[in-house]
N, C-alpha and C positions, 0 to 999 in steps of 0.2 A: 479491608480494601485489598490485601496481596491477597488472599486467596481467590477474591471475585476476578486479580488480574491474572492470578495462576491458571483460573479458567477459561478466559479467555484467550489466553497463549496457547492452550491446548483445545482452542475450540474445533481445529482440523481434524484430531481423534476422536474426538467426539462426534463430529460427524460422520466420520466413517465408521464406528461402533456403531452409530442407529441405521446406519443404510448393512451392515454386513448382519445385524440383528433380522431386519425384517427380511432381506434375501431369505435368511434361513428360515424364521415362521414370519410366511406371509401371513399378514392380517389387512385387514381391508380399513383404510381409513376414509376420512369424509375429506383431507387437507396431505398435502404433500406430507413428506419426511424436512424437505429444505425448508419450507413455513414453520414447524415445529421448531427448527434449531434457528431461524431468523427470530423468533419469540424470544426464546431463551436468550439469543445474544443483548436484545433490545433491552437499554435498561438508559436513564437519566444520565448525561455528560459525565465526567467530574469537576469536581467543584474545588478549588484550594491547590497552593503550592505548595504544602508542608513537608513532602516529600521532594521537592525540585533539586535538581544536582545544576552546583555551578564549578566551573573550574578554576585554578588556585588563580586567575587573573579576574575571579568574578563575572566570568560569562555565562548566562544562561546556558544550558546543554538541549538540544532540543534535535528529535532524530524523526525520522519519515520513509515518508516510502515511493515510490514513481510505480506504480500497478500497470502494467503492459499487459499485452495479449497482443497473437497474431492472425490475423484479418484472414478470411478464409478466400485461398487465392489461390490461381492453376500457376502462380511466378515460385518457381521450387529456390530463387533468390533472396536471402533474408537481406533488407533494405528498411529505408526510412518510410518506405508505401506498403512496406508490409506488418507493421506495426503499427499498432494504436497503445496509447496511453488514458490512462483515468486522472483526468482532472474535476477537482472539485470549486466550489464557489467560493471568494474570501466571504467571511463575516462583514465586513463593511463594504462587501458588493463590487468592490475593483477588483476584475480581473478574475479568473481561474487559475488555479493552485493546486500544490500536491500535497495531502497528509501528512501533518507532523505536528510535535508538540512535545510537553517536557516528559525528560528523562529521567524516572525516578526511582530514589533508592534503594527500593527493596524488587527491583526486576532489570535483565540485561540489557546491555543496547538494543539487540534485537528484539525481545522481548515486547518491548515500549515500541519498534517499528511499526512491528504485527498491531499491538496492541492500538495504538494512533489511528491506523490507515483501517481498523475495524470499526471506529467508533466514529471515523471522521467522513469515510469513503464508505463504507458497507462491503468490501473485500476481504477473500481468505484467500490464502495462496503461499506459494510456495517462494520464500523470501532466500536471495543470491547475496553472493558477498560487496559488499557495502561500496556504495561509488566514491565516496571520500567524504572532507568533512572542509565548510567555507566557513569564515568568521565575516558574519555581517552586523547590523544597526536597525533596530526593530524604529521603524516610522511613525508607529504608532504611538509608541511607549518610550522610543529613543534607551531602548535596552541595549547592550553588547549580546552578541548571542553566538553560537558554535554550533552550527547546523550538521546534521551526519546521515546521509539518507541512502540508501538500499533500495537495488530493484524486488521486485515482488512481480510475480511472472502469477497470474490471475487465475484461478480455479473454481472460485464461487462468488456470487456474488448474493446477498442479502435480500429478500425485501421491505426488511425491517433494520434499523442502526438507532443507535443510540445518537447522533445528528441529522436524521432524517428531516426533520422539522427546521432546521435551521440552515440548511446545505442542499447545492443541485449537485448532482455528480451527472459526469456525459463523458462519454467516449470519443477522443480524439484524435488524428493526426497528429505524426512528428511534429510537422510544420506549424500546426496550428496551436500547438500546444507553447512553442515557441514565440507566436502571435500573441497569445491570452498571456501569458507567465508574465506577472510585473518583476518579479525577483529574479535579478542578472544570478545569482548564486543555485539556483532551482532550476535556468535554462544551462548552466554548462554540466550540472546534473544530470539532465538529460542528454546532452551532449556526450556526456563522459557512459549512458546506456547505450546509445546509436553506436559509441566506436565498440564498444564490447560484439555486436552482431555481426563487425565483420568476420574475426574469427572465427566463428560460429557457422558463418555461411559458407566458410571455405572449408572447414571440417564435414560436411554435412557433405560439399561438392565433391570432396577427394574417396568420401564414403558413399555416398552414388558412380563413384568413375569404377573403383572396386571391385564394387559389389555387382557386376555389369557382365 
C-alpha cells in the first residue's frame, strides 16, 4: 500500500517524464500521453483504516484539498470572479464538497492531501502551504475529527480516478461553492483561500506598475 501511495505522490513526475520522453522520440500513438497516465492513476478506492492517524484527544486526522484554477479573463485583478474552485459530490448526495480523507501513517500531511484530492476529485497540481486546521463532529458517524486542508492550484485534470463512478466533480464560483458547502469548517476554508489572493493581486499590480 505505501509504495502504490509513493506513486501516487509522485504522479506529477511522472507525468512530465512521459511528455519530456516522447517530445524527444516522437512516436505516433493511437490515445493521448494524459489517457495513458489517467489509466495508470485509476485503480479501486481504499478500503480499511488500519493505517488512520488520530491525535492524543482521539480525533480523527483528516486533510484535503480546495483545487482552484483562474478563469480565463481580460480583469488583470485577482478577485472572488476570477477564481473557480473544484467541488465535488458528498457520498450521501447533500451538497458539494472538497476532497479529503484520512491521514495515514506511513505518508506526510501533504502527501495524503495530494493523495485524497487524486482519488476523490481526479486533480494533479501544484499544492501551497496549508490554510489551517478546524476540529468539527462527523454527522454521519458523530466522530470528533481535525480537519487540515491546503490549496492546490490545478494543473491537470484526469479522465479516469479511482471515485469516478461514485463522485460528480464541476467547476465552480467563489460564491457558489459557498452556496453548495454544507460544512461551516470547509467554507471559512475557502474563505481563508479568497483572503490569500489579495496579496497576490497587489504583488502582481505593483509588478505591472514597474515593469511599465
Amino acid at each position: 500500500m505505501g509504495g502504490i501511495s509513493a506513486f501516487l505522490t509522485n504522479l506529477p513526475h511522472f507525468t512530465n517524464m512521459f511528455m519530456s520522453f516522447f517530445e524527444k522520440f516522437p512516436i505516433k500513438l493511437t490515445f493521448p500521453v494524459e489517457n495513458m497516465v489517467s489509466l495508470v492513476a485509476y485503480r479501486p478506492p481504499r478500503t480499511g483504516r488500519h493505517l488512520q492517524r488520530y491525535d492524543q484527544r482521539g480525533f480523527r486526522l483528516v486533510v484535503g484539498c480546495i483545487p482552484y484554477r483562474y478563469k480565463k479573463t481580460n480583469n488583470t485583478n485577482l478577485n472572488e470572479e476570477t477564481i473557480e474552485v473544484l467541488v465535488i459530490s458528498a457520498q450521501n448526495g447533500k451538497g458539494m464538497l472538497f476532497p479529503k480523507g484520512g491521514w495515514e501513517y506511513n505518508e506526510s500531511m501533504e502527501d495524503a492531501a495530494i493523495r485524497e484530492t487524486l482519488e476523490e476529485a481526479g486533480v494533479i497540481g501544484n499544492i501551497e502551504l496549508k490554510l489551517g486546521k478546524w476540529s468539527y463532529e462527523s454527522k454521519r458517524r458523530s466522530i470528533l475529527h481535525e480537519g487540515h486542508m491546503f490549496p492546490m492550484l490545478v494543473k491537470q485534470e484526469l479522465n479516469f480516478w479511482p471515485e469516478k463512478s461514485i463522485r460528480t466533480r464541476k467547476w465552480v464560483t467563489i460564491s457558489k461553492a459557498k452556496e453548495e458547502c454544507p460544512h461551516l469548517w470547509m467554507r471559512e476554508a475557502l474563505e481563508e483561500l479568497v483572503s490569500r489572493q489579495q496579496p497576490r493581486a497587489k504583488e502582481e499590480e505593483v509588478h505591472r506598475t514597474t515593469s511599465k
